[in-house]
Kinemage of the C-alpha trace (Angstrom):
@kinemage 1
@onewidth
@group {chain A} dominant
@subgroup {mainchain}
@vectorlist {calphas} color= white
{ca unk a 1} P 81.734 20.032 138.750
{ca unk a 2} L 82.528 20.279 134.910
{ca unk a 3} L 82.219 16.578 133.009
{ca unk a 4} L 85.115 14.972 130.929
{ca unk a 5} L 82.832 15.749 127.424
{ca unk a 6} L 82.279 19.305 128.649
{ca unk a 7} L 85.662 19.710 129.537
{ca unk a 8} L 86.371 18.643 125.768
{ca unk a 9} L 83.332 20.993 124.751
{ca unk a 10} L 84.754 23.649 126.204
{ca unk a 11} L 88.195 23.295 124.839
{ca unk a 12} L 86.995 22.705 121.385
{ca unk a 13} L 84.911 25.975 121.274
{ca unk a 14} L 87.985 27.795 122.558
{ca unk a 15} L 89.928 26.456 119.407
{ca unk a 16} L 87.283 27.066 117.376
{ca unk a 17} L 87.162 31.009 118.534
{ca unk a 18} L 91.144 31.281 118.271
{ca unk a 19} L 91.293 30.062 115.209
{ca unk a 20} L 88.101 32.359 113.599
{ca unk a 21} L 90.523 35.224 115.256
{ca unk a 22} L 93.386 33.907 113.138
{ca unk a 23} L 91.179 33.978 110.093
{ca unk a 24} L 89.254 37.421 110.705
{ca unk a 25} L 93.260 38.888 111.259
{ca unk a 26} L 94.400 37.242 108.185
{ca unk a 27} L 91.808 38.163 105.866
{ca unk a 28} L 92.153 42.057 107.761
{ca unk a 29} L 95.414 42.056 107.137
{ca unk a 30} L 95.597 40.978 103.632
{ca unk a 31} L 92.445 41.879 101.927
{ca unk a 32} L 94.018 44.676 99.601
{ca unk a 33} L 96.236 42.067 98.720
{ca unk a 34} L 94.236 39.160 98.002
{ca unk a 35} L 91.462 41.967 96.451
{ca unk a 36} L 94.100 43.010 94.289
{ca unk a 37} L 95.240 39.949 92.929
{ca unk a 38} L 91.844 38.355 92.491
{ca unk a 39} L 91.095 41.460 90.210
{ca unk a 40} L 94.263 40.597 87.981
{ca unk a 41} L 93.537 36.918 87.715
{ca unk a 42} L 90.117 37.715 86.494
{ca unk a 43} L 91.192 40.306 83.770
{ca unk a 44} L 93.634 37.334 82.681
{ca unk a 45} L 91.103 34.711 82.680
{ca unk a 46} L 88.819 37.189 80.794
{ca unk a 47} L 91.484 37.992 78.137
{ca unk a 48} L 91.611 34.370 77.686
{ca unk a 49} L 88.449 34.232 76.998
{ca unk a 50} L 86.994 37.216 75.259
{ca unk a 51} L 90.416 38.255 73.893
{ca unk a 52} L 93.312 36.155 73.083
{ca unk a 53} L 94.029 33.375 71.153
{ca unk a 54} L 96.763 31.120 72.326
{ca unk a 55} L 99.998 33.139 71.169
{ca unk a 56} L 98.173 36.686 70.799
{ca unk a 57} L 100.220 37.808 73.966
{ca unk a 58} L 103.457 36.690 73.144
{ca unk a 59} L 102.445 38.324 69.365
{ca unk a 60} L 101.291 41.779 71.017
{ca unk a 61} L 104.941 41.892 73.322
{ca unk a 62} L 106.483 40.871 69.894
{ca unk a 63} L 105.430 44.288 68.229
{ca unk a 64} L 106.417 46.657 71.056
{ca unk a 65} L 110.332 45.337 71.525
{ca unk a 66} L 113.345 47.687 72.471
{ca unk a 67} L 116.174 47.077 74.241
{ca unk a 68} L 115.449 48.318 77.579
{ca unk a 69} L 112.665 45.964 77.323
{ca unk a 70} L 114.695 43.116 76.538
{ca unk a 71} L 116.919 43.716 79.299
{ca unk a 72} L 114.400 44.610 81.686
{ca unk a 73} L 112.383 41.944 81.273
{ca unk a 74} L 115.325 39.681 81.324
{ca unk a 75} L 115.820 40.706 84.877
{ca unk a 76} L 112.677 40.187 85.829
{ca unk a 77} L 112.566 36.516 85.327
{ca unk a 78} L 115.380 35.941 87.280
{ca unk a 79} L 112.962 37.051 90.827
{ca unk a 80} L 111.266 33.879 89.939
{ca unk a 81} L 114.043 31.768 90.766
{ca unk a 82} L 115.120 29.407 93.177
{ca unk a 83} L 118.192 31.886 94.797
{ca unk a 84} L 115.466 34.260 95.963
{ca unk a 85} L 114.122 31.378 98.253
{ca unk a 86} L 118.090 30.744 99.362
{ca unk a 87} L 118.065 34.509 100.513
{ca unk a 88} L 114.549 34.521 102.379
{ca unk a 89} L 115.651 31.157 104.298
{ca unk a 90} L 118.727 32.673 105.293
{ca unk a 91} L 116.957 36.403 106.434
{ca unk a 92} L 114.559 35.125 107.959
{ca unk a 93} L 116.215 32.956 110.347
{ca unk a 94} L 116.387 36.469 112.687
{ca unk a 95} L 112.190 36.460 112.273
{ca unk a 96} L 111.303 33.084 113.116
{ca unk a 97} L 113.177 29.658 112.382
{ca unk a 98} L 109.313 28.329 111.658
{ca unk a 99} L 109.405 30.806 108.934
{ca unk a 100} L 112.600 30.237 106.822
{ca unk a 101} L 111.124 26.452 107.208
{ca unk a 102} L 107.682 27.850 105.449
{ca unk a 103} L 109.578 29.026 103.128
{ca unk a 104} L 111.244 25.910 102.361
{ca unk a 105} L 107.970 23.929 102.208
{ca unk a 106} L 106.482 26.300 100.014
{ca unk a 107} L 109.730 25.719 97.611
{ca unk a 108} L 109.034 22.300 97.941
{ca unk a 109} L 105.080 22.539 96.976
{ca unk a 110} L 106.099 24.593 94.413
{ca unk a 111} L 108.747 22.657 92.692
{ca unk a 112} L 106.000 19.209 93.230
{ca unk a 113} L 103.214 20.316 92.103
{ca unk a 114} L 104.251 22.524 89.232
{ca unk a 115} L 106.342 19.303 87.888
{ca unk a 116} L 103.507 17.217 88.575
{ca unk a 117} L 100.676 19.661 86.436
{ca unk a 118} L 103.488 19.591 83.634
{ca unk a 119} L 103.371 16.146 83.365
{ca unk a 120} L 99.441 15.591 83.636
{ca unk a 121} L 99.167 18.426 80.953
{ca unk a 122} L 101.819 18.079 78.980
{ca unk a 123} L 101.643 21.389 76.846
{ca unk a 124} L 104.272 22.207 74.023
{ca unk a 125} L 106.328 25.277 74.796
{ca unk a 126} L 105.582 28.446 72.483
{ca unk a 127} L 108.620 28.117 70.281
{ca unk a 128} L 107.412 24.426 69.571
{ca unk a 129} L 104.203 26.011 68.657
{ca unk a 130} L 105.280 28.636 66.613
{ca unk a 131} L 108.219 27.009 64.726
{ca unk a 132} L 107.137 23.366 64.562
{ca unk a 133} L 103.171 23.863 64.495
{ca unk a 134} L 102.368 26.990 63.112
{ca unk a 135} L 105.931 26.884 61.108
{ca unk a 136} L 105.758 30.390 61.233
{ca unk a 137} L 109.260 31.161 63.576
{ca unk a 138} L 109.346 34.883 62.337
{ca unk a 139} L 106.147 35.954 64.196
{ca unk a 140} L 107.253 36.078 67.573
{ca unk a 141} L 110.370 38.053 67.250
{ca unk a 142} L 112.696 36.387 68.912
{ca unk a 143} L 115.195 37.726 71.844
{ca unk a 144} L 118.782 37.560 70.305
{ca unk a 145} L 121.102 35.559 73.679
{ca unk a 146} L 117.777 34.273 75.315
{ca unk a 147} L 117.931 30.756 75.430
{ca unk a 148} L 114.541 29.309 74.681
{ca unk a 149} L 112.988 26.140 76.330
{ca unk a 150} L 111.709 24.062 73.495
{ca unk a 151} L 110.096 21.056 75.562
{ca unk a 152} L 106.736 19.113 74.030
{ca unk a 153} L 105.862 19.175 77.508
{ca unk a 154} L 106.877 21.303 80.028
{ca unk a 155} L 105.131 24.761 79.175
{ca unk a 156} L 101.532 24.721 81.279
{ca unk a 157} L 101.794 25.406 83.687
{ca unk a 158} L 104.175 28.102 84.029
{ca unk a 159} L 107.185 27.133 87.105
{ca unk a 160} L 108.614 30.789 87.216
{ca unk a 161} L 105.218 32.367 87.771
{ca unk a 162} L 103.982 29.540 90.295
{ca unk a 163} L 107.670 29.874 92.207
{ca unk a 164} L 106.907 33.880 92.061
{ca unk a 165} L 103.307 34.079 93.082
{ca unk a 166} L 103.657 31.408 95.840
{ca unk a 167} L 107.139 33.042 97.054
{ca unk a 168} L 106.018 36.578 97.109
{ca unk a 169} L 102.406 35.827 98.294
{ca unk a 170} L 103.868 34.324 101.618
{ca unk a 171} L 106.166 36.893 101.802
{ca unk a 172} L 103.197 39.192 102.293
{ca unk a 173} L 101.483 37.078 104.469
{ca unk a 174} L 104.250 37.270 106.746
{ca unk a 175} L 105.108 41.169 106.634
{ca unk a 176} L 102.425 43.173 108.416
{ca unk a 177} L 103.575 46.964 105.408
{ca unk a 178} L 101.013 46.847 103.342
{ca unk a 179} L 103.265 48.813 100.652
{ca unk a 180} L 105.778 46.027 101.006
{ca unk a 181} L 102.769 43.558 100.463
{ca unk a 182} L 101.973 45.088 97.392
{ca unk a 183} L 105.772 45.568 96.718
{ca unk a 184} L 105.546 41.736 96.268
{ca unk a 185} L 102.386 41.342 94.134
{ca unk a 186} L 104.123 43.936 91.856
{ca unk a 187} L 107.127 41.598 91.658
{ca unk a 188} L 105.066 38.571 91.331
{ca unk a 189} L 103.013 39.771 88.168
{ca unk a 190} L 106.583 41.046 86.342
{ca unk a 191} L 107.670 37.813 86.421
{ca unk a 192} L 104.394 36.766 85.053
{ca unk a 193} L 105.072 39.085 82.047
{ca unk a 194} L 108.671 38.465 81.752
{ca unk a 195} L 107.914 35.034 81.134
{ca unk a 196} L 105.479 36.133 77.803
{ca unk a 197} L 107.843 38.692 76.754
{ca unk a 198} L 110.581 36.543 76.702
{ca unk a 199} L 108.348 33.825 74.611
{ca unk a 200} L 108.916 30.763 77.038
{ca unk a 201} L 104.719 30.423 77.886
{ca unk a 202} L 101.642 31.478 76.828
{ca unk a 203} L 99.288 33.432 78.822
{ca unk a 204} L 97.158 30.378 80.010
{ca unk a 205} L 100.688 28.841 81.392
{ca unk a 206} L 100.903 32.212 83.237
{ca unk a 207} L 97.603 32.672 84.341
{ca unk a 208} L 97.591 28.932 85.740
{ca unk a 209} L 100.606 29.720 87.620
{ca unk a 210} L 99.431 32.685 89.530
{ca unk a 211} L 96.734 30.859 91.040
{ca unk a 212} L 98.767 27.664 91.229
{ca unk a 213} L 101.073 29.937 93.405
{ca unk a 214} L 99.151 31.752 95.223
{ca unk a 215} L 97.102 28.687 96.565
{ca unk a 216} L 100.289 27.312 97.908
{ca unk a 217} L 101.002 30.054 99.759
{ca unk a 218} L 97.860 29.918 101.440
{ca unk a 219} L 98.523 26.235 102.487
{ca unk a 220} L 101.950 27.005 103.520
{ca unk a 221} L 100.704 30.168 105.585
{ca unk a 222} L 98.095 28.260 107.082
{ca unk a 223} L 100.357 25.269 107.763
{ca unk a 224} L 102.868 27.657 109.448
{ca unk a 225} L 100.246 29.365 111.362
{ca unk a 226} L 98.761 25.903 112.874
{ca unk a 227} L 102.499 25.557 114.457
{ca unk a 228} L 102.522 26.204 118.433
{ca unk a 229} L 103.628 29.399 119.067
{ca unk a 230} L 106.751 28.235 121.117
{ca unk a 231} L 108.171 26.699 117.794
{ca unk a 232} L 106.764 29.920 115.804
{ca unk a 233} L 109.004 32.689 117.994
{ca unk a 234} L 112.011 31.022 118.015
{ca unk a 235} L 114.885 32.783 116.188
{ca unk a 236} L 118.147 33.251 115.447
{ca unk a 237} L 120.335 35.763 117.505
{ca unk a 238} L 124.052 37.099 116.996
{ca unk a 239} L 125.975 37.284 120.074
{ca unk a 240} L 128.277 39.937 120.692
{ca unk a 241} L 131.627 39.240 121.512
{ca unk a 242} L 133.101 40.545 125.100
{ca unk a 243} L 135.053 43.678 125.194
């Protein structure tokens, strides 16, 4: 006859085994992904290093300007914000109700903790830099129509690339292509750039907001994943009206 503490034993090592299953699939699953962007958050980190001074990204983007560039980049920024979150709550409703709430929790994280580094850190943006402490405005040639966040404040770290890297990161978590995985690293790391081009941070504000980002996704994925799976497959289905 099994005891009450081997009974508890017993259980314990099965949750133990499930969840080391979760974990070996996970990392399986997303190892090109997480590989990949490890790689780019080192060469950034190095650059910051070994390479760049504080505004020498912004300066280098400054030089090589055109107007598909401009616009491009433009466009980019805008995958960083809030309305892509409206339209993966909304799609995902058909996957997984648990889902579209991850997704809401991980806008929530995002929009927390990247308000709460601001304040602790309390860098000045780059057009404070270059026009107030360097008084040298000319240098990073300016985007004519882009409206430029001049805060004391509010530059490190960087909110679009945190909202981009945590967004897209637990996108890719949750979709088993890896093309589309890597589909949303790409996306992740243009918003990144856009976000230099367009001389609102510097490349530490950037680089701090891909990890920030990504490290909320894992908590969010992980958080999600720790949900019974009778909560985790429900969805939402159309009905068909009656002919």
């Amino acid at each position: 006859m099994i005891t009450k503490p081997e009974l508890t034993t017993n259980k314990l090592r099965t949750a133990d085994r499930a969840l080391q299953a979760k974990i070996d699939y996970f990392v399986a699953e997303n190892r090109v992904y997480i590989a990949t962007f490890l790689v780019l958050w080192g060469v950034a980190c190095y650059f910051l290093t070994g390479f760049f001074n504080k505004g020498d990204m912004i300066l280098l983007f400054a030089e090589h300007r055109s107007a598909f560039k401009n616009t491009f980049f433009l466009y980019c920024t805008y995958i960083g914000e809030g309305y892509v979150y409206v339209f993966a709550t909304i799609l995902l409703l058909f996957s997984g109700y648990s889902k579209s709430l991850a997704i809401c929790a991980n806008a929530i994280f995002v929009l927390v903790v990247s308000q709460g580094l601001k304040i602790f850190f309390a860098h000045e943006r780059p057009v404070r830099y270059f026009n107030d402490l360097l008084e040298q405005p000319d240098l990073p040639n300016y985007i004519p129509n882009v409206h430029l966040l001049n805060g004391w404040t509010t530059s490190f770290p960087s909110g679009h690339t945190t909202s981009a890297f945590a967004f897209y990161s637990l996108l890719a978590f949750f979709i088993p292509n890896k093309w589309i995985k890597m589909l949303c690293l790409l996306l992740a790391v243009l918003v990144g750039l856009s976000r230099m081009y367009l001389v609102q941070h510097f490349l530490k504000d950037v680089t701090s907001g891909m990890l920030t980002g990504f490290l909320i996704a894992l908590l969010v994925y992980w958080m999600h994943e720790m949900l019974s799976p009778s909560l985790t497959s429900k969805k939402l289905h159309l009905r068909r009206g009656r002919k």
